[in-house]
PDB file with one MODEL, atoms N, CA, C and O in Angstrom:
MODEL        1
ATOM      1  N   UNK A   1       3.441   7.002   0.318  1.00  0.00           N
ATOM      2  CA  UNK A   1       2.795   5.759  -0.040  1.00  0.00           C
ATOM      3  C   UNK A   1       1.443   5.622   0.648  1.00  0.00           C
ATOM      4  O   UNK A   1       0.432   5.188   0.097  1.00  0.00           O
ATOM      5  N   UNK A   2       1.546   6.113   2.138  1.00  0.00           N
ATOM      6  CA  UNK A   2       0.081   5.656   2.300  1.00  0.00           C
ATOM      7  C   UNK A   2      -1.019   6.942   2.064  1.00  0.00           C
ATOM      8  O   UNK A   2      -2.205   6.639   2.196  1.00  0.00           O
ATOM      9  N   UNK A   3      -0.773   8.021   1.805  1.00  0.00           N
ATOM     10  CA  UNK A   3      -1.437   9.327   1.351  1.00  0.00           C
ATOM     11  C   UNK A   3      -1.847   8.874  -0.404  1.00  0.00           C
ATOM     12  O   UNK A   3      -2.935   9.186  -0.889  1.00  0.00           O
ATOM     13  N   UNK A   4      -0.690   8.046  -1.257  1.00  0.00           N
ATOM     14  CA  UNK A   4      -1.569   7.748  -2.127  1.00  0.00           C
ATOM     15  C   UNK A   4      -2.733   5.929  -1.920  1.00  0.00           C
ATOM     16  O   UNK A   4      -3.718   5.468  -2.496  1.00  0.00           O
ATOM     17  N   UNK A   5      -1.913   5.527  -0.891  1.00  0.00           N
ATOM     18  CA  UNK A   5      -3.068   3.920  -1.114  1.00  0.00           C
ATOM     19  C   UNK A   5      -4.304   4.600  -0.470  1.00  0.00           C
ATOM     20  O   UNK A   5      -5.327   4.268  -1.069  1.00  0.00           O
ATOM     21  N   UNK A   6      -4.516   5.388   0.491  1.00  0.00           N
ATOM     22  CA  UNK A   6      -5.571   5.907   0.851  1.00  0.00           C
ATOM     23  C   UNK A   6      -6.495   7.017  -0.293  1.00  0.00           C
ATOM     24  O   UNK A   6      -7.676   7.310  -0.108  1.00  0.00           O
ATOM     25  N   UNK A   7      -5.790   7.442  -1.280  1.00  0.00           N
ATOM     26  CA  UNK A   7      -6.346   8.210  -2.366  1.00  0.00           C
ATOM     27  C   UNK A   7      -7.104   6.556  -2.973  1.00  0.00           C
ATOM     28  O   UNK A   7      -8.264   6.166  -2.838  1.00  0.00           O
ATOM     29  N   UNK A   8      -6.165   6.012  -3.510  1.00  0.00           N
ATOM     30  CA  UNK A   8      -6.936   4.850  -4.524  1.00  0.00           C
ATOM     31  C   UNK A   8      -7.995   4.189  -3.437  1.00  0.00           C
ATOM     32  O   UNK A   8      -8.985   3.811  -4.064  1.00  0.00           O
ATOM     33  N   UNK A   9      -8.098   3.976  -2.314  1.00  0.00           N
ATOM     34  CA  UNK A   9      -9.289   3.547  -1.736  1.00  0.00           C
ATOM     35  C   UNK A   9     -10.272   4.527  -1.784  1.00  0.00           C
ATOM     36  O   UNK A   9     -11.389   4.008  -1.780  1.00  0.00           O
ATOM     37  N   UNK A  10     -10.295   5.701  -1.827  1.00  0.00           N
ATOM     38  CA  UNK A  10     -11.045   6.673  -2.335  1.00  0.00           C
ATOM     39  C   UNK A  10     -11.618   6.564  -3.460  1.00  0.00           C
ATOM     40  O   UNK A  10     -12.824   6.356  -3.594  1.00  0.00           O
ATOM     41  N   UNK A  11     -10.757   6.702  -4.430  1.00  0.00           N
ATOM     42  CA  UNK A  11     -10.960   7.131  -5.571  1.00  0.00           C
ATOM     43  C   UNK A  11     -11.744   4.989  -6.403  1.00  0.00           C
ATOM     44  O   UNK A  11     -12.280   4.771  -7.490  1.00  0.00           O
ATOM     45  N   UNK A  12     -11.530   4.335  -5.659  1.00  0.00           N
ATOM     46  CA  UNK A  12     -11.150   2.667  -6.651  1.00  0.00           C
ATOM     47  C   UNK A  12     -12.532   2.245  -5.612  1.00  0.00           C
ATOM     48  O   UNK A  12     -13.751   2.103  -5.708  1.00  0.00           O
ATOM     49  N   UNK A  13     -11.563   2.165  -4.692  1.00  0.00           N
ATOM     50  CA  UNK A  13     -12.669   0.971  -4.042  1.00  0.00           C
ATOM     51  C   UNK A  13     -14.095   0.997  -3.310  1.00  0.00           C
ATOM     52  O   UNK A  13     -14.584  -0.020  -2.818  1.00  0.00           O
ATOM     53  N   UNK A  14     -14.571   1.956  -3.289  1.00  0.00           N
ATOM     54  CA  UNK A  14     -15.786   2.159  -2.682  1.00  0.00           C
ATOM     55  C   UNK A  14     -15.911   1.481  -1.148  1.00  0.00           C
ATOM     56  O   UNK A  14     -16.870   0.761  -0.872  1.00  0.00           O
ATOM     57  N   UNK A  15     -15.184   1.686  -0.483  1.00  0.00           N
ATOM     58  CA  UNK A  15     -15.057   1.246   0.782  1.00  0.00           C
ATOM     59  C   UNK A  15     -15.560   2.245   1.932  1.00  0.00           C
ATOM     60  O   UNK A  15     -15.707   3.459   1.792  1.00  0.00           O
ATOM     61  N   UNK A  16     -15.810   1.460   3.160  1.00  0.00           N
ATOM     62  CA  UNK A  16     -16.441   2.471   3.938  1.00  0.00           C
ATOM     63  C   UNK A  16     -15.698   2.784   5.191  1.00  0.00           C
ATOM     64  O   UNK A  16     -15.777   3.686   6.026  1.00  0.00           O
ATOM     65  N   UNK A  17     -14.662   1.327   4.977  1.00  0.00           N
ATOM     66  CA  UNK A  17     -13.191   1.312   6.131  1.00  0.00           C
ATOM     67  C   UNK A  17     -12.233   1.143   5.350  1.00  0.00           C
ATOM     68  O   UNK A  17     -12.267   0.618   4.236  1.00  0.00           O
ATOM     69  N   UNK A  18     -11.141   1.683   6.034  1.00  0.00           N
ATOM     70  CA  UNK A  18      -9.697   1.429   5.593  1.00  0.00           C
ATOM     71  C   UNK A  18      -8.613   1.862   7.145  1.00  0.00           C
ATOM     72  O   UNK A  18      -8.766   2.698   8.035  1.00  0.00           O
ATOM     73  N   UNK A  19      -7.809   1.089   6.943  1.00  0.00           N
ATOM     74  CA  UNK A  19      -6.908   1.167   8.046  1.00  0.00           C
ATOM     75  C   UNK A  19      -5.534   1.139   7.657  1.00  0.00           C
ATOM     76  O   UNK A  19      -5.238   0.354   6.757  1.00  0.00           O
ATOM     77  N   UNK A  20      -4.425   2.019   8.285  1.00  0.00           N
ATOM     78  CA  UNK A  20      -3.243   2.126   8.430  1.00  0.00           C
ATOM     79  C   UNK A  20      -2.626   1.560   9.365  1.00  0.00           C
ATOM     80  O   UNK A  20      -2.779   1.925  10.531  1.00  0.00           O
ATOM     81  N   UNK A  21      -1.702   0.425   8.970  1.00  0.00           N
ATOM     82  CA  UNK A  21      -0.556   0.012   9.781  1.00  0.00           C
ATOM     83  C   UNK A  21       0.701   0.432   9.897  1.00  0.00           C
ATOM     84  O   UNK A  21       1.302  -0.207   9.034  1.00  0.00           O
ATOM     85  N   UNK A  22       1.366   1.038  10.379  1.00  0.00           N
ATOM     86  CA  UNK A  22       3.059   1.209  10.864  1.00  0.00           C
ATOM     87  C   UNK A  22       3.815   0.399  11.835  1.00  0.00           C
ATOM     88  O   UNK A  22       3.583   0.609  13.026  1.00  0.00           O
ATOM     89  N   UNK A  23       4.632  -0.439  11.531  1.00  0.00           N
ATOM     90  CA  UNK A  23       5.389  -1.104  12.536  1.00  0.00           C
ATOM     91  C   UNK A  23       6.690  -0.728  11.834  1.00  0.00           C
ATOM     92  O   UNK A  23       6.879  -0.341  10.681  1.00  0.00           O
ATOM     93  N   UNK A  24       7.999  -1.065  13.400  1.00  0.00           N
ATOM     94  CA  UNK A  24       9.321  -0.841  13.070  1.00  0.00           C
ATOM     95  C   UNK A  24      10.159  -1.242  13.727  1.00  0.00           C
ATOM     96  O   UNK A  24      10.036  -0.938  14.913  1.00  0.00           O
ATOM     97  N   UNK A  25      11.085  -1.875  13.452  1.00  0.00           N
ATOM     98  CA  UNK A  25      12.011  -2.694  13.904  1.00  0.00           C
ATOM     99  C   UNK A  25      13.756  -2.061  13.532  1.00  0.00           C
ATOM    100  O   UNK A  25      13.929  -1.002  12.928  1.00  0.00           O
ATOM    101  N   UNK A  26      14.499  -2.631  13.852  1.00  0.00           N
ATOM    102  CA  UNK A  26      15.849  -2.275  13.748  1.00  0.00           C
ATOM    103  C   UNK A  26      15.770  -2.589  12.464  1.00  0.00           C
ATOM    104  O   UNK A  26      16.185  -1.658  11.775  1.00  0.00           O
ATOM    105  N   UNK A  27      15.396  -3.552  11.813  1.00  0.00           N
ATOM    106  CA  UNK A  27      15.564  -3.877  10.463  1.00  0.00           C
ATOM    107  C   UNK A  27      14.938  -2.894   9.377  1.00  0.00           C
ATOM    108  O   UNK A  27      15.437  -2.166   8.519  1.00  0.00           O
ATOM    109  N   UNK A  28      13.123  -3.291   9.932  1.00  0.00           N
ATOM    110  CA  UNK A  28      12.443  -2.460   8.392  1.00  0.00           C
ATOM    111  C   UNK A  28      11.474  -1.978   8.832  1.00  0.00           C
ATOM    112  O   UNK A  28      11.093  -2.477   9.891  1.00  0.00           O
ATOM    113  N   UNK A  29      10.769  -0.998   8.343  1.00  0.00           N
ATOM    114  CA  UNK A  29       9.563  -0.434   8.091  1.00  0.00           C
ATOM    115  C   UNK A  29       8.617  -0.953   7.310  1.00  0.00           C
ATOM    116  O   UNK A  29       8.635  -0.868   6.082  1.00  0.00           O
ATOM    117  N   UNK A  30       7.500  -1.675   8.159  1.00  0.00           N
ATOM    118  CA  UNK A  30       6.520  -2.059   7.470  1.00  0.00           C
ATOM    119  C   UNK A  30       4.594  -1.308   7.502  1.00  0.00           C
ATOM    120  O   UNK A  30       3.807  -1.175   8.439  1.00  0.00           O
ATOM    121  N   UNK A  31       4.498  -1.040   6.278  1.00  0.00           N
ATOM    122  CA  UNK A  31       3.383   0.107   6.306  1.00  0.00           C
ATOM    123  C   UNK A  31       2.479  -1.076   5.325  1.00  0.00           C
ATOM    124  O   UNK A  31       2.828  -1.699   4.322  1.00  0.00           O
ATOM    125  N   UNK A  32       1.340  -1.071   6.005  1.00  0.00           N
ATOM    126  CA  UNK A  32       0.276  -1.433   5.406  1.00  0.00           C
ATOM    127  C   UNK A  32      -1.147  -0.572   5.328  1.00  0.00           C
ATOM    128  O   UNK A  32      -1.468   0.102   6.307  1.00  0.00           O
ATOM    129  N   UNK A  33      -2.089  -0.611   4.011  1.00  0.00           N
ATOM    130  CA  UNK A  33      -3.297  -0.099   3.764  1.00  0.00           C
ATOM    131  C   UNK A  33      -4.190  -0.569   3.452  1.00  0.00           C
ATOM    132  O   UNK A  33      -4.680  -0.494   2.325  1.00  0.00           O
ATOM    133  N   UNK A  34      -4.613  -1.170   4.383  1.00  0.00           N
ATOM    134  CA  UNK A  34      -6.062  -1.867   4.149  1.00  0.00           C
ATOM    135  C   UNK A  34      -7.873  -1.594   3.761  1.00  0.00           C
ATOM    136  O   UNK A  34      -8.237  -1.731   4.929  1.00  0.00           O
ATOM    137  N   UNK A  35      -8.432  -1.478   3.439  1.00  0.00           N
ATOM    138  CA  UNK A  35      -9.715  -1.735   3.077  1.00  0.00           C
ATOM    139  C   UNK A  35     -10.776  -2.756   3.041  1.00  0.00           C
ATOM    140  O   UNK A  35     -10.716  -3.979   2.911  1.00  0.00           O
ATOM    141  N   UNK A  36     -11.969  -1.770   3.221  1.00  0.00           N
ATOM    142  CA  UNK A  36     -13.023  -2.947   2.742  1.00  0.00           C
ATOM    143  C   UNK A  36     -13.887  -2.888   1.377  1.00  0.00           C
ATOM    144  O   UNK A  36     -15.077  -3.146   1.197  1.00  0.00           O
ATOM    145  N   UNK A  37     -13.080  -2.544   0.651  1.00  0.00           N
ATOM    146  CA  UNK A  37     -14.404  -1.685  -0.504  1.00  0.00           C
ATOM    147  C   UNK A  37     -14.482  -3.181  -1.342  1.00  0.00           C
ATOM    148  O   UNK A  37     -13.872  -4.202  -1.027  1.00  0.00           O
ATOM    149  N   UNK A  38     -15.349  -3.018  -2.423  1.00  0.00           N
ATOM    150  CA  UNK A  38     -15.572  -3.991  -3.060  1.00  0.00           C
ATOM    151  C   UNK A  38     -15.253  -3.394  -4.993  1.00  0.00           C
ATOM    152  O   UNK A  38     -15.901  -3.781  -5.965  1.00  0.00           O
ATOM    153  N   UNK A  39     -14.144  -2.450  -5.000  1.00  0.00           N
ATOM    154  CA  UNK A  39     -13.571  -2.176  -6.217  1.00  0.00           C
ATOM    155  C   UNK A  39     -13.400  -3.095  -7.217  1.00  0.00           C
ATOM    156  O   UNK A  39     -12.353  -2.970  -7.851  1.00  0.00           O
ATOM    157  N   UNK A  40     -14.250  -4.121  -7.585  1.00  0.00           N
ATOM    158  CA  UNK A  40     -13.821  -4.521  -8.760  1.00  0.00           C
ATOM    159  C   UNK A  40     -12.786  -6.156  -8.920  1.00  0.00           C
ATOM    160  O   UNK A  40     -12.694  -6.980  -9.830  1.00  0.00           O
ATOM    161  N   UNK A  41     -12.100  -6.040  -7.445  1.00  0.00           N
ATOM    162  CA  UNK A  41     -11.236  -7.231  -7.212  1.00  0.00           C
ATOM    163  C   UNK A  41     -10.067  -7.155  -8.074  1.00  0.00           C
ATOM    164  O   UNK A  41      -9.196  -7.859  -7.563  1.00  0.00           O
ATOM    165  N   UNK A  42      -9.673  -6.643  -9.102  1.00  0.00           N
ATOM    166  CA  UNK A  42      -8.345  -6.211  -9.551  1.00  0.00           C
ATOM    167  C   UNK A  42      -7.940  -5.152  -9.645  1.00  0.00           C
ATOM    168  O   UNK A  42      -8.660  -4.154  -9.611  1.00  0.00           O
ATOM    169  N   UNK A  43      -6.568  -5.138  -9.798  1.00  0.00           N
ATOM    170  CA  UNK A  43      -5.629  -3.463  -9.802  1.00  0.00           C
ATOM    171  C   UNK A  43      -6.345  -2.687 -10.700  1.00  0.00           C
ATOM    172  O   UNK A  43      -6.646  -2.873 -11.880  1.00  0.00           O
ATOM    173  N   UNK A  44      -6.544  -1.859  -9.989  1.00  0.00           N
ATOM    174  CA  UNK A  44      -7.196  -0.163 -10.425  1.00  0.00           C
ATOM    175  C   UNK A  44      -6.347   0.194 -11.888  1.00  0.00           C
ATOM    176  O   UNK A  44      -5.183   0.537 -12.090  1.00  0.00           O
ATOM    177  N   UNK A  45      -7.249  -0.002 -12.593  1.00  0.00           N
ATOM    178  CA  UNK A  45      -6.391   0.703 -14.642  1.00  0.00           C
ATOM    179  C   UNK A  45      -6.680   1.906 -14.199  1.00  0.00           C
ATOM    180  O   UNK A  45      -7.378   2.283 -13.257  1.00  0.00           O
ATOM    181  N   UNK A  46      -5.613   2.866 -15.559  1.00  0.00           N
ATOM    182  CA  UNK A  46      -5.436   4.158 -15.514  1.00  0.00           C
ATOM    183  C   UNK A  46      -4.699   5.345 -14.987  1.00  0.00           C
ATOM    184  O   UNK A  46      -4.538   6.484 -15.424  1.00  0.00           O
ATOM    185  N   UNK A  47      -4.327   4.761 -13.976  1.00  0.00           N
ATOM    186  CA  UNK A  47      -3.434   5.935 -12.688  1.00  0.00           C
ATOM    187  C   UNK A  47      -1.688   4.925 -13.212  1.00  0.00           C
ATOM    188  O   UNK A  47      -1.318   4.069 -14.016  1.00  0.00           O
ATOM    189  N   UNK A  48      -1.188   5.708 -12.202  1.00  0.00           N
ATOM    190  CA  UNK A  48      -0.100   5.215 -12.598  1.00  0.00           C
ATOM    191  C   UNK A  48       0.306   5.285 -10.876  1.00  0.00           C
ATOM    192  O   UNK A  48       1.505   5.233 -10.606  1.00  0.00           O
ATOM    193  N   UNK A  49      -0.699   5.403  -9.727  1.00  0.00           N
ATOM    194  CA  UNK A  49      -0.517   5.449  -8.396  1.00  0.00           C
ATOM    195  C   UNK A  49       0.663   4.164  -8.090  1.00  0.00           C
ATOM    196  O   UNK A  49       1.861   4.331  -7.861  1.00  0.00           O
ATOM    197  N   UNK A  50       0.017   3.036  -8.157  1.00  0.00           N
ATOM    198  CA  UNK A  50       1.028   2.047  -7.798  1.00  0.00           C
ATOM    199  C   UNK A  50       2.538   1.423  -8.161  1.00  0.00           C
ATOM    200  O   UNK A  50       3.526   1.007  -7.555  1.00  0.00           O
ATOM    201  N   UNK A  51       2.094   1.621  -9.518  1.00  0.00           N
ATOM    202  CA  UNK A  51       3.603   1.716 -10.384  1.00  0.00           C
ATOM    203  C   UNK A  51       4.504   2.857  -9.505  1.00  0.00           C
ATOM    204  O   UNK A  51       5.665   2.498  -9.306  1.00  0.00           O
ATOM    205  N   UNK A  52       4.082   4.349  -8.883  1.00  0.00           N
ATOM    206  CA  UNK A  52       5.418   4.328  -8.351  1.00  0.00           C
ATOM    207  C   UNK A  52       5.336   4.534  -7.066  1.00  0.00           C
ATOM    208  O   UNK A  52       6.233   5.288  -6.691  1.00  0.00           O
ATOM    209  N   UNK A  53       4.416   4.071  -5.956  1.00  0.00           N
ATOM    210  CA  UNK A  53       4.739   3.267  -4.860  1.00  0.00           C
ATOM    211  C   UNK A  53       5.931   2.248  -5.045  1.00  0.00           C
ATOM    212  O   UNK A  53       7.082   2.417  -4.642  1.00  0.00           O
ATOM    213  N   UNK A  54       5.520   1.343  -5.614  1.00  0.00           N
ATOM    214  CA  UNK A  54       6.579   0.328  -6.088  1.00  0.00           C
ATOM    215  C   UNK A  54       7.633   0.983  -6.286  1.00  0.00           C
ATOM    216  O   UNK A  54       8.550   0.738  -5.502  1.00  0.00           O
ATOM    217  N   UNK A  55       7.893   2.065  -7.414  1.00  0.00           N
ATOM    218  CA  UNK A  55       9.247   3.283  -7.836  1.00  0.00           C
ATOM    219  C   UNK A  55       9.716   3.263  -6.559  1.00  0.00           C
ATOM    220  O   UNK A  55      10.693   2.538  -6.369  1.00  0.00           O
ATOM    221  N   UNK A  56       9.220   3.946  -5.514  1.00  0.00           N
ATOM    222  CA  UNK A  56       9.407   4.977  -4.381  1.00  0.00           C
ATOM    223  C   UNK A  56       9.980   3.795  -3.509  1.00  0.00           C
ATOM    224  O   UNK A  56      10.963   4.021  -2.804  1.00  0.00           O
ATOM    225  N   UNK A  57       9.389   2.510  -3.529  1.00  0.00           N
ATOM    226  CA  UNK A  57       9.755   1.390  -2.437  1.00  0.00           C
ATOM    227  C   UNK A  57      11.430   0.791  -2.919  1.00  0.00           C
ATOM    228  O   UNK A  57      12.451   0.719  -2.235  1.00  0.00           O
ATOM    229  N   UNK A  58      11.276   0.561  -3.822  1.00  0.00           N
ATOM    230  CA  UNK A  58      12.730   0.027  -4.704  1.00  0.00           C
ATOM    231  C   UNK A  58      13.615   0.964  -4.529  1.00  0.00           C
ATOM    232  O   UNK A  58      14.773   0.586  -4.353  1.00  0.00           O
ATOM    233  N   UNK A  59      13.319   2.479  -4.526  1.00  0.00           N
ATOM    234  CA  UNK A  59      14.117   3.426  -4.864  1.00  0.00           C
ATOM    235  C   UNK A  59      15.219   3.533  -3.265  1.00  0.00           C
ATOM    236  O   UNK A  59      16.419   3.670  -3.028  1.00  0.00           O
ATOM    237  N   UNK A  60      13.761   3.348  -2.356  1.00  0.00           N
ATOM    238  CA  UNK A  60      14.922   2.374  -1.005  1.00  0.00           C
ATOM    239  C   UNK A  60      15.112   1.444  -0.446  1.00  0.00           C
ATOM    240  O   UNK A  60      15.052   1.309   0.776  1.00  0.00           O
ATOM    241  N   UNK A  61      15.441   0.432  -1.447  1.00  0.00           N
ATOM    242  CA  UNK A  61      15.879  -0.975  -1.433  1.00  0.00           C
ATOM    243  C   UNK A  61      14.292  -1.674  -0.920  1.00  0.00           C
ATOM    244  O   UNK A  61      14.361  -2.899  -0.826  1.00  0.00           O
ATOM    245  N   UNK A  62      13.204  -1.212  -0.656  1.00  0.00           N
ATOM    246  CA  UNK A  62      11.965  -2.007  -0.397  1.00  0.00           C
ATOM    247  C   UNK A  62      11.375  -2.754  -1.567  1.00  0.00           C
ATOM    248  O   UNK A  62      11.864  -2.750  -2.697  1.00  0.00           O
ATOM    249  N   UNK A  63      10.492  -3.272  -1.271  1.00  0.00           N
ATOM    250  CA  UNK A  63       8.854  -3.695  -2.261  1.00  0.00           C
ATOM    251  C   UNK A  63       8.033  -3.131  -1.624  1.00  0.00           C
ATOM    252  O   UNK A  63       8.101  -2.767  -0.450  1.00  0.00           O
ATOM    253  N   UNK A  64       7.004  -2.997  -2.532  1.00  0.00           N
ATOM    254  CA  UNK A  64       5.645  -3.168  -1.928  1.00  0.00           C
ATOM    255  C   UNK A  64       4.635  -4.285  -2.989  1.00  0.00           C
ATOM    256  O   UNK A  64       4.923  -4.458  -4.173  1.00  0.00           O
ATOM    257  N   UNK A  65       3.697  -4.820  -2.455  1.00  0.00           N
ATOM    258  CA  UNK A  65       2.783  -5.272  -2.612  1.00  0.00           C
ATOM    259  C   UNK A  65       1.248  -5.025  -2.726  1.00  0.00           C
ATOM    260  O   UNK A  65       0.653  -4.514  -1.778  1.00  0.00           O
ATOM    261  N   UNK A  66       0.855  -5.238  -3.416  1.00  0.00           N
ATOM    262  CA  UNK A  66      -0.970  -4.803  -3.898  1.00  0.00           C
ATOM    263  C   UNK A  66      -1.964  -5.567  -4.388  1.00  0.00           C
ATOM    264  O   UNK A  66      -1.692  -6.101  -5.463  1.00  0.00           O
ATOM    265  N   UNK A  67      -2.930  -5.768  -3.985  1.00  0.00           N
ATOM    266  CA  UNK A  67      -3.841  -6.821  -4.327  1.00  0.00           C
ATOM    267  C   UNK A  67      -4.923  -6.573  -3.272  1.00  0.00           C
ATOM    268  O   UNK A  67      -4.989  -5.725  -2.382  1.00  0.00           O
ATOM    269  N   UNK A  68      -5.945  -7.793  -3.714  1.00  0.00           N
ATOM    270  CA  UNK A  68      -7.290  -8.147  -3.416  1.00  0.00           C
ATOM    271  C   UNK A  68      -6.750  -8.601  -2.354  1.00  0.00           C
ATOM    272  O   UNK A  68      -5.608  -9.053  -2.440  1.00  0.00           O
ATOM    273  N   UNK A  69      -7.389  -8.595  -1.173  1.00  0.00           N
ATOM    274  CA  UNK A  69      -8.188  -9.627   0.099  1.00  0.00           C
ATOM    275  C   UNK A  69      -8.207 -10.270  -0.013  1.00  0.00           C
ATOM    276  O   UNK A  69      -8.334 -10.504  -1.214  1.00  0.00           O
ATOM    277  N   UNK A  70      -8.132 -11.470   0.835  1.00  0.00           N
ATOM    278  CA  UNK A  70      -8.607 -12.832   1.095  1.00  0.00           C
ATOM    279  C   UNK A  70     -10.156 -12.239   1.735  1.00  0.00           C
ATOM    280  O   UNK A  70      -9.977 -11.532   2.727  1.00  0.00           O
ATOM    281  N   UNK A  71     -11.025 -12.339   1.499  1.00  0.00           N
ATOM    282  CA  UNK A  71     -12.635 -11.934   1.912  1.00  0.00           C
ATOM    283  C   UNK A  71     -13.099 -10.745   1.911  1.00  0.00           C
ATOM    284  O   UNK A  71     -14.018 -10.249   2.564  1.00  0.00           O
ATOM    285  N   UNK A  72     -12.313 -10.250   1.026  1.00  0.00           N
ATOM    286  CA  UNK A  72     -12.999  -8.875  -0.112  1.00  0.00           C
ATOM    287  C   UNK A  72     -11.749  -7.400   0.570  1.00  0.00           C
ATOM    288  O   UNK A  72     -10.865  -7.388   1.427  1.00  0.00           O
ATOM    289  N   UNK A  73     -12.116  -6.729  -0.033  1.00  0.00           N
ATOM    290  CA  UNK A  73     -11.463  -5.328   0.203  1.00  0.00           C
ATOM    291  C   UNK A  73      -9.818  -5.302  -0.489  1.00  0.00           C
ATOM    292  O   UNK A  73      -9.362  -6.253  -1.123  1.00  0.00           O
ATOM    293  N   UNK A  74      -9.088  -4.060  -0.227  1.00  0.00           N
ATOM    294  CA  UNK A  74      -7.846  -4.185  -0.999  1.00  0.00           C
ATOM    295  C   UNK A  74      -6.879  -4.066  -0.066  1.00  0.00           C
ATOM    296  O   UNK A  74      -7.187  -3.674   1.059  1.00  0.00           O
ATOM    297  N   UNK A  75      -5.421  -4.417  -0.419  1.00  0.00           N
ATOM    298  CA  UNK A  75      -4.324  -4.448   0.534  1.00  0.00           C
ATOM    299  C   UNK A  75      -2.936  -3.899   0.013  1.00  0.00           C
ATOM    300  O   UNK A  75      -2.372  -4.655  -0.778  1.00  0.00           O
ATOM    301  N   UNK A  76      -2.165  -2.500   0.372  1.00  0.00           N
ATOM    302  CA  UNK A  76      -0.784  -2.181  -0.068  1.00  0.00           C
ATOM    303  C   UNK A  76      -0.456  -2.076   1.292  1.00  0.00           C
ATOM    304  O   UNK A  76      -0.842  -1.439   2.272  1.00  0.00           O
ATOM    305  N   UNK A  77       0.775  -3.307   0.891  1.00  0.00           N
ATOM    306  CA  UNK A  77       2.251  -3.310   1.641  1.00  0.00           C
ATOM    307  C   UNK A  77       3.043  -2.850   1.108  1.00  0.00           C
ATOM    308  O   UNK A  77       3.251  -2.894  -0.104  1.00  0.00           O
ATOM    309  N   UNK A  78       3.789  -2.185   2.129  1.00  0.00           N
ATOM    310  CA  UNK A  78       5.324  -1.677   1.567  1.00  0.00           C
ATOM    311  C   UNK A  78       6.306  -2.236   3.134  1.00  0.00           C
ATOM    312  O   UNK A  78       6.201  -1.826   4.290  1.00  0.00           O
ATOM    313  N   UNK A  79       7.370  -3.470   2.456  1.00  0.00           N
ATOM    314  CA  UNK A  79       8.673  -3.277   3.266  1.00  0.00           C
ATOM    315  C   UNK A  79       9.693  -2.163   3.280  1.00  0.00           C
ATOM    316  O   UNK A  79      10.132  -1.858   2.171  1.00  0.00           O
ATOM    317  N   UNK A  80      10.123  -1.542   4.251  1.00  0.00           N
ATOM    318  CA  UNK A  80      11.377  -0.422   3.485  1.00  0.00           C
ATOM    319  C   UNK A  80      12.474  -0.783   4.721  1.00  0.00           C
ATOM    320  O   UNK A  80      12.166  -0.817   5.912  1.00  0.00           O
ATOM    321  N   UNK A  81      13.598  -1.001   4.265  1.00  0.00           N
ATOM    322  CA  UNK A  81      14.777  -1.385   5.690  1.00  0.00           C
ATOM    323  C   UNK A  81      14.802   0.056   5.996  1.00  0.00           C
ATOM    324  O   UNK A  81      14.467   1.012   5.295  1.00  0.00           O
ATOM    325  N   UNK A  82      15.378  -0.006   7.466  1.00  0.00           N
ATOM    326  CA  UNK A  82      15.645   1.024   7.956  1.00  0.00           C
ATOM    327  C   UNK A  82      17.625   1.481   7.783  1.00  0.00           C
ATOM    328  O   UNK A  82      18.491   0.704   8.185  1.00  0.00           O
ATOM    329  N   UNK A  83      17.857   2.464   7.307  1.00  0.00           N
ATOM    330  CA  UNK A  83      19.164   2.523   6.947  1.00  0.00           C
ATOM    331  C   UNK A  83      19.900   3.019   8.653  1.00  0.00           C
ATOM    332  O   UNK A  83      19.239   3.232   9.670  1.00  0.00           O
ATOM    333  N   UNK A  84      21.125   3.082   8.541  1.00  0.00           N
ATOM    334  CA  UNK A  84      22.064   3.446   9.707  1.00  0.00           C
ATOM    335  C   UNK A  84      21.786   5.089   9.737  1.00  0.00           C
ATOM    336  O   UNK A  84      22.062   5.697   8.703  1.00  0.00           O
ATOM    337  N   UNK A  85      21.422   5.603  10.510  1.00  0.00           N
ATOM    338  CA  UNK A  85      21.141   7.078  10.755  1.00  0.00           C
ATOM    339  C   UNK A  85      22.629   7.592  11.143  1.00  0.00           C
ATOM    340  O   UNK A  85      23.226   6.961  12.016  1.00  0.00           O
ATOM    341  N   UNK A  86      23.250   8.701  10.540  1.00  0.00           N
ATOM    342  CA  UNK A  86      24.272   9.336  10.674  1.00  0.00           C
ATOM    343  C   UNK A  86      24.823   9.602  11.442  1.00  0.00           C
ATOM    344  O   UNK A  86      25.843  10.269  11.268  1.00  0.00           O
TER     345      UNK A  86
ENDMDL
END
């Protein structure tokens, strides 16, 4: 997920920063991809990148989330719980 939100800030948003978040808790994994580009302000047409972030997040019980900034640039979240390790 974040090897492709960092492609679409590449490829979408014309940005000159972007930053990766990882935090983790007993509960969930939360990964965020931030930017500053000024892409346009809506979801990137054509790719099918986010549609399966989203796939990939659901596929383990997560979401993720995608959108514009509050004061420009773009933002993918993904929640993912953390399962019981074997």
């Amino acid at each position: 997920m974040v090897q492709e939100a960092l492609t679409n800030t590449l490829r979408h948003a014309r940005a000159s920063e972007a930053e990766v978040l990882v935090s983790i808790d007993d509960a969930e994994v939360r990964v965020q991809v931030r930017d500053n580009g000024t892409g346009g302000g809506s979801l990137p047409r054509g790719g099918h990148g986010l549609i399966g972030m989203r796939e990939r997040a659901g596929l383990l019980g997560g979401t993720l989330t995608a959108g514009p900034r509050e004061g420009g640039g773009f933002e993918v979240a993904a929640i993912l719980p953390v399962r019981d390790r074997p």
